[in-house]
N, C-alpha and C positions, 0 to 999 in steps of 0.2 A: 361458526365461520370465523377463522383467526388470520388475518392477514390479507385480509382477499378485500377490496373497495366494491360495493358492488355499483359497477359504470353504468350498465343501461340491463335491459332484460339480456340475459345468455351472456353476460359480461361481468364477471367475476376477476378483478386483476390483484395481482400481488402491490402491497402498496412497497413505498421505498424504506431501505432501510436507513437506519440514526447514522449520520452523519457522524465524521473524527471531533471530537472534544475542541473546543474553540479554547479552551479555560482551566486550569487547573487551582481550586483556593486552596493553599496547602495548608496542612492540619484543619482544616472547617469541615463540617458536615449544613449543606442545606437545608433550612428549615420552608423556608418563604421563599418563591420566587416574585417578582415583578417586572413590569417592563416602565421603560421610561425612555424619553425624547427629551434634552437639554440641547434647544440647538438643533443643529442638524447634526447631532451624534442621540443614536439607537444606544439603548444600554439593557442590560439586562443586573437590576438589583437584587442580590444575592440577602436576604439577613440567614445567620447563620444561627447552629443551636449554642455558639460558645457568648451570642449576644453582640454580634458585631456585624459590619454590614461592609458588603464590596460591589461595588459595579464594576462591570465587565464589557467594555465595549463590543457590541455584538459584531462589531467589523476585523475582527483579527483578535478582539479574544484579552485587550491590553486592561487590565485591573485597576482600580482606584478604592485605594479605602478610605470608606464614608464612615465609618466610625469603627472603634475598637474595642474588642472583646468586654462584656460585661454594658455596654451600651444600652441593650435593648433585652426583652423578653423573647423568647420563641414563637410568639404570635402580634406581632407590628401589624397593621396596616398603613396603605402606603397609598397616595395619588400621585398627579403630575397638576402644576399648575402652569396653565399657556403655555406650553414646551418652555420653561426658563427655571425650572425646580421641581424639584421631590417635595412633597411635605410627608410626614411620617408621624401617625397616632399610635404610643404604646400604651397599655395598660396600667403599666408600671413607671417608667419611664418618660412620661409626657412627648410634648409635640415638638416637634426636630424637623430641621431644613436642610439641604444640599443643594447650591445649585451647580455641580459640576466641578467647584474649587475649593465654597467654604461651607463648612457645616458648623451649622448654629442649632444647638440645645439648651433646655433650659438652663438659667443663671449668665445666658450671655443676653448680649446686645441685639436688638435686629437688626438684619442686613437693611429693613426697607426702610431709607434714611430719606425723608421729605424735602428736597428745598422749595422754599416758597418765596426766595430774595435770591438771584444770583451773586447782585452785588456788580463792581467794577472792580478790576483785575489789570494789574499786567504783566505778571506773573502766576504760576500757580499757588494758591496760597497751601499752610499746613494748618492740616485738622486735627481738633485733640476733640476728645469726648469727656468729658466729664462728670460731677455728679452722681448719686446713687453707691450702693454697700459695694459695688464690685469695682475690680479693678483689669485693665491687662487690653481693654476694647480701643484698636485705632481704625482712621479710616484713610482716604484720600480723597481728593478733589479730582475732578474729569472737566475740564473748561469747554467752552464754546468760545465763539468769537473771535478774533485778535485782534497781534496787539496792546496798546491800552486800553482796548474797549473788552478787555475778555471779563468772562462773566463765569463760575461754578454751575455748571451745569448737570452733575448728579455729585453723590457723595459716595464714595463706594468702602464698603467695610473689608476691613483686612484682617483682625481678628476680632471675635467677638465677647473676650474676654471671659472671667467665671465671677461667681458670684452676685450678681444683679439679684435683686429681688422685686416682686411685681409691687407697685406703687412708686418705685423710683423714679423721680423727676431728672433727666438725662441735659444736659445741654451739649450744643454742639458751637465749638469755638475754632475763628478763621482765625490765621497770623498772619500778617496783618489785618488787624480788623477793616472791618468793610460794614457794607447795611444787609450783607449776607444773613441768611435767615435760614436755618434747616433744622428739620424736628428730629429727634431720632427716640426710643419707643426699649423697654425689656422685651426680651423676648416671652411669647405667653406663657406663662407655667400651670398648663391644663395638662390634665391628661383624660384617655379615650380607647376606646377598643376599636374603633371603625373611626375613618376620615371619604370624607369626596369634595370636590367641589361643586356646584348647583349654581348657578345663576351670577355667577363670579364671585361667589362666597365659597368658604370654606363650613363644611359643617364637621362636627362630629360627636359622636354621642357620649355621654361620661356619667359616672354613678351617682345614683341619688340614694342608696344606699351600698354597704361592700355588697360588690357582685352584682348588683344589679343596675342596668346602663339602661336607664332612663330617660335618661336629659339630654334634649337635641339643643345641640349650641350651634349659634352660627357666625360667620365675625361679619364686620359693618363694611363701610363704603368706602375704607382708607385701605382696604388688602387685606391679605394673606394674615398678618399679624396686628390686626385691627379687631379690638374687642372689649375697644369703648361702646356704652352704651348712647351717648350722644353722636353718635355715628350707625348707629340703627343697627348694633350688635345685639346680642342675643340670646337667650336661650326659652324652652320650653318644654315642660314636665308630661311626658305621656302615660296618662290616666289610666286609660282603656284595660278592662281588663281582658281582653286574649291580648295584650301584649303581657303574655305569661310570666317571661320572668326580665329579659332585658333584650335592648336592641343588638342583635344581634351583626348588622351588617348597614352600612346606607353606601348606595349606589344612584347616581347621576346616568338613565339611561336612554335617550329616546325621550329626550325631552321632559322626563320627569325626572322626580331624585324619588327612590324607591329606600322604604324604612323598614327593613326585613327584623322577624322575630322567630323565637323556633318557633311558635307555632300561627304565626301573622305575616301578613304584607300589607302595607299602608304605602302612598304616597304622596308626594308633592307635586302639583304642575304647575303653579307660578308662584312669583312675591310680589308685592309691593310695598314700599315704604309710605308711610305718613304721619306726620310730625316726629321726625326722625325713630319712627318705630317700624319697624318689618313686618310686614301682615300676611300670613299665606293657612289655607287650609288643608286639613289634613285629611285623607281617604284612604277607609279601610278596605283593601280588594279582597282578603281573603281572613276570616277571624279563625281556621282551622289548618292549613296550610302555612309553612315559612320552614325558614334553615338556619341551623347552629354550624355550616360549612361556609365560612362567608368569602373562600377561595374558591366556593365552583359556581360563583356567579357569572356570567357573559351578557352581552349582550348579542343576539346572531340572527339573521336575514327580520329586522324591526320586533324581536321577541324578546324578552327576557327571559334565561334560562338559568335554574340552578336547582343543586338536589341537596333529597334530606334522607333520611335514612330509609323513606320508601319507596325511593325512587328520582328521577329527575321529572322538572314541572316547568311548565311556561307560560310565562304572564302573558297575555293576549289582549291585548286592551285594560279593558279591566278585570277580565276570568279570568283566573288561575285554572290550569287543565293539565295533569300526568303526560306527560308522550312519551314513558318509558316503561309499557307493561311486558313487552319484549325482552325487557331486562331483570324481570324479579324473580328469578332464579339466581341471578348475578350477585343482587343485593341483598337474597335472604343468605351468601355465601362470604360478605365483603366485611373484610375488617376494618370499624373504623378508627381504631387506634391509628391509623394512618389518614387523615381527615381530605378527603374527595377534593383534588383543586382542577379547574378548570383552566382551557386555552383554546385558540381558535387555529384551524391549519388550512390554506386553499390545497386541498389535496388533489391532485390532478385536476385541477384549475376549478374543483368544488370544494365551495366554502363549509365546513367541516366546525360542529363543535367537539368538546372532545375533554373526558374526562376520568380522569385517574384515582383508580381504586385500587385497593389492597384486597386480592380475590382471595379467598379458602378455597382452591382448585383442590377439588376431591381426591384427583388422580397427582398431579403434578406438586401439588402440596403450596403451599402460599405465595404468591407471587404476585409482580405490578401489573394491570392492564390498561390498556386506553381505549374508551368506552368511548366511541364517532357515531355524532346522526349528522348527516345529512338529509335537508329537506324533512321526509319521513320514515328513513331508515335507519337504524343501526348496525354496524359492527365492532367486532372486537379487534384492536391490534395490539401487539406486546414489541416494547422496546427496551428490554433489560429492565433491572433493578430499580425503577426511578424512585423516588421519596419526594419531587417538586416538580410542577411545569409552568410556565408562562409563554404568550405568545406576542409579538410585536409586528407590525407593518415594516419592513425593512423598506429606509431608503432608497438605498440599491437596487430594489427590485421591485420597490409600491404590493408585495403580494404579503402576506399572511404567512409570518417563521414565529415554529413553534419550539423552543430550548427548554430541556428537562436536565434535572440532576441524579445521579443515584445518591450520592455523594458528597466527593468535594469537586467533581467535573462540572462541566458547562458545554452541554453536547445539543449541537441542531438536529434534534426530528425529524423522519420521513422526511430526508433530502439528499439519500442516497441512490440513484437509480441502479446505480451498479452492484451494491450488496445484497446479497441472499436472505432471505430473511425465512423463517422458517413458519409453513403454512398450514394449518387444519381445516378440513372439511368435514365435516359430519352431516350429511343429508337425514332429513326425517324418515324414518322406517313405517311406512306407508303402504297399509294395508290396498291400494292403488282401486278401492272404492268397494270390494270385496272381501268384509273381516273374517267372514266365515271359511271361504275357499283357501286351501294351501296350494302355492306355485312351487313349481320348479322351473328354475332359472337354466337359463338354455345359451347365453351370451352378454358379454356386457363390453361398453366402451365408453368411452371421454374423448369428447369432442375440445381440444385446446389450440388456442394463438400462442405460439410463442416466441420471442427475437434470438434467442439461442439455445444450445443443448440444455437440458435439462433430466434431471433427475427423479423421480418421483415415486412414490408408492400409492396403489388403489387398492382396496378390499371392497368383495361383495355380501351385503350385511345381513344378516335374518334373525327371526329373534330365536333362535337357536343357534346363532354363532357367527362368524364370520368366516371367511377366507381369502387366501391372495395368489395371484396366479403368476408362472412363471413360461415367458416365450423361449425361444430356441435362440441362445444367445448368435448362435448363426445367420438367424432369420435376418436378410437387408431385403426391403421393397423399394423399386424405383418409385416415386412420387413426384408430379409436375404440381408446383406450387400457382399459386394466382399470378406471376409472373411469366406464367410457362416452362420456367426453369426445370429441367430436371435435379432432383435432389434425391439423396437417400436419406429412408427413416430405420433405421435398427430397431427392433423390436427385443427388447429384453424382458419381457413378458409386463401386464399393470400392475406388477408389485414393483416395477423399476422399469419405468419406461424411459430410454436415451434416446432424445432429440437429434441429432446430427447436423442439423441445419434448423434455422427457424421456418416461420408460419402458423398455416393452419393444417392440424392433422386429426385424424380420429382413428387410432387404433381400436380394434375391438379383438376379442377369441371366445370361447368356446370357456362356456364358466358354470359352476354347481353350483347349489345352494337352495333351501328347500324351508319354507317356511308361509303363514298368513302374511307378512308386514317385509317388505324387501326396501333396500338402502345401501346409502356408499358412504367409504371414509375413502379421505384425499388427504396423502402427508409427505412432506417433502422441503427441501429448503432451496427456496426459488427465488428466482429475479427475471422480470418484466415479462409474465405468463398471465394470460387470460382463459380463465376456465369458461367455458360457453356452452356445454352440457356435459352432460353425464345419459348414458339408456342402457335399460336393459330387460333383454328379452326374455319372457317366459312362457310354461303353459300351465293352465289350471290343473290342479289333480285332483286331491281329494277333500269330500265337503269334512271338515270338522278333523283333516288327517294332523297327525303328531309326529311322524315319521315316514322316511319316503317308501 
């Protein structure tokens, strides 16, 4: 079933098709997508595989480049802290900041400049930074008060300079001096393969040996870039041996922070500090279970969901439990050279997880799919070529937008009503409780809703073949719709049945086909059609027949 949402029982609807490209990154190809809130501006963070990084306002599509080419590796992670910044953990690369204007990497300055003295003012004073191997870091003053009585009330950085090294002692200097007092800090020079925040810390994990990401760091009680250890910073060495080879992923979900490994899930559910040291324990939920995809994590209706190469799985309190054996056919077909990322979509007003594989389609030959459960079901939808997806809460609309890349586009998911999107059905060939007896089929039809004409092809399936039947392009029948309306239905037989008008209709004829096991293929390229049955008539023949 490819395109079809299934809404309720006998309700099969075509979902919408991708939306016009909000985005063009020219010369980039998508590696990573992410989303992010600075503000009350939705963005959708692009890193790219040339190593550079673009936000793209998700409201009209307007671009900001957050770093350039050679920046970063092909595999960043990324959060949001308090909607007021990006932080960003690369492998190679260390920890990086945007919030919207400045980005700060390692060898600069922090942005999070401390005052702890206003001072008296009556004027704005000029700030110079000083101190430490780097050069090139200004900032300015933002007052409170007036007047003579005005007072420095943040310090806000303007560039962040290069070269800083960590242990550099920084001051920060008013002109005219005053009893002004403001700390300012290097920026961290760690690096990590996964970042979250937890408890308004930052964590992220970093190697204890090459390749292997061990070490849960977390910074202290002064922020974002706070990793003093007299501030209840931190780190800690996970031992355990099913954390096989390294942390794979950490994620802040539902109230815990989850420590994903390929073959492990451990968590956190509180901290506490005492004598400025961090104390929290660690639990292990699954020592045979976890994932090397640390982009098809979600979190969806209080579950933790994300998949590994056998499937998709969801934390449930503390069990870990498969809910996707519906799909291993999919997965013993999926390439992962293409690494599984996740997003969330309210699809006709259900909340929808939804995750993106690279299929080996036997027939069609290799191709992107998007693998949706809702609740407890899956389907399949295909929306071109994609290579990235993420999802974000739009402003605008408080509901769940899903944007995918092929590319170097920036195009909105299932938020077309109007495009045709092209639909497969394949019903099980069902022996209909009788393997032994061969039928012969005597009639068949499809019962469908639909808002306008449509086009479509049905065949009647057996395991000795199929077929598709052809109406009397002549044939018009009056039909009174649930409105009472009279309308015409043209029958161009179910290999091509033409709509004329919407509703509900159920054409049927006069159909062959002779087999144990009977079934339907449904194919066509449609928009806003609800398939609500399929029947078809037959009578028994012969016990153990081969032939009619």
């Amino acid at each position: 079933m490819e395109n079809l949402q299934p809404i309720a029982d006998n309700d099969l609807q075509t979902v919408p098709g991708a939306g016009t490209s909000i985005s063009t990154l020219s010369g980039k190809t998508v590696s990573r997508s992410f989303p992010a809130n600075i503000g009350a501006v939705d963005y959708i963070i692009e890193f790219n595989t040339d190593g550079s990084c673009i936000a793209v306002n998700a409201s009209g599509g307007a671009q900001t480049v957050v770093a350039a080419a050679a920046t970063f590796s092909t595999t960043p992670d990324m959060t949001v802290f308090a909607s007021q910044r990006i932080l960003i953990m690369d492998p190679t690369k260390g920890y990086a900041t945007w919030d919207g204007t400045l980005f700060v990497g390692s060898g600069g300055v922090s942005p999070n400049i401390q005052v702890t003295n206003g001072g008296t003012y009556a004027a704005t004073p000029g700030v110079t930074i000083t101190g430490g191997s780097g050069a090139g870091a200004t900032a300015h003053a933002v007052m409170g008060g007036a007047g003579a009585a005005q007072f420095v009330a943040q310090v806000v950085l303007d560039n962040p300079g290069t070269g800083y090294k960590t242990g550099d002692v920084l001051t920060v200097v008013f002109a005219p001096a005053s009893t002004t007092v403001a700390t300012a800090r290097v920026w961290p020079q760690v690096t990590g393969n996964t970042i979250d925040v937890f408890a308004g810390r930052v964590w992220w994990a970093s190697p204890l040996l090459a390749g292997q990401f061990r070490v849960l760091n977390f910074t202290g009680t002064a922020g974002f870039d706070d990793i003093n250890p007299a501030n209840a910073a931190g780190s800690t060495t996970i031992t355990d041996s099913d954390l096989t080879h390294s942390i794979t992923a950490l994620r802040a979900r539902n109230n815990f922070l989850y420590i994903f490994g390929d073959q492990s899930i451990k968590q956190i559910g509180s901290i506490a500090v005492q004598s400025s040291i961090t104390l929290f324990t660690i639990l292990t939920l699954s020592s045979d279970v976890g994932t090397s995809f640390l982009m098809s994590i979600q979190s969806y209706n209080r579950i933790v969901v994300m998949a590994n190469k056998n499937g998709v799985y969801g934390i449930f309190g503390a069990t870990v439990q498969k809910i996707s054996d519906d799909l291993d056919g999919i997965f013993q077909l999926t390439d992962f050279n293409l690494q599984p990322s996740s997003a969330l979509n309210d699809l006709s007003n259900i909340h929808c997880y939804m995750l993106l594989v690279r299929y080996l389609d036997p027939v069609a030959g290799p191709r992107s799919i998007l693998l949706l459960f809702q609740k407890d079901k899956w389907f399949v939808v295909s929306q071109g070529s994609l290579l990235a997806i993420c999802s974000l809460p739009l402003i605008a609309t408080t509901q769940v937008s899903t944007f995918g890349s092929s590319g170097s586009d920036v195009t909105p998911l299932l938020s077309n009503n109007a495009a045709a999107v092209p639909v497969q059905l394949i019903t099980a060939l069902t022996p209909h409780g009788n393997i032994m007896t061969t039928k012969q089929l005597i009639r068949s039809g499809i019962a469908v809703t639909t808002k306008t004409a449509q086009n479509f092809s049905m065949t009647v399936d057996t395991e000795n073949g199929s077929n598709g039947y052809q109406f009397a392009a002549s044939s018009v029948i009056n039909w009174v719709n649930n409105l009472g309306q009279i309308v015409q239905f043209q029958n161009n037989g179910l290999q091509n049945v033409n709509f004329i008008t919407g509703g509900f209709k159920f054409p049927y004829r006069d159909t062959e086909g002779y087999g144990k096991f009977i079934g339907n293929t449904v194919t066509g390229s449609l928009v806003g059609l609800s398939i609500n049955a399929i029947a078809n008539e037959y009578v028994d023949k012969d016990i153990w027949g081969n032939s009619p």
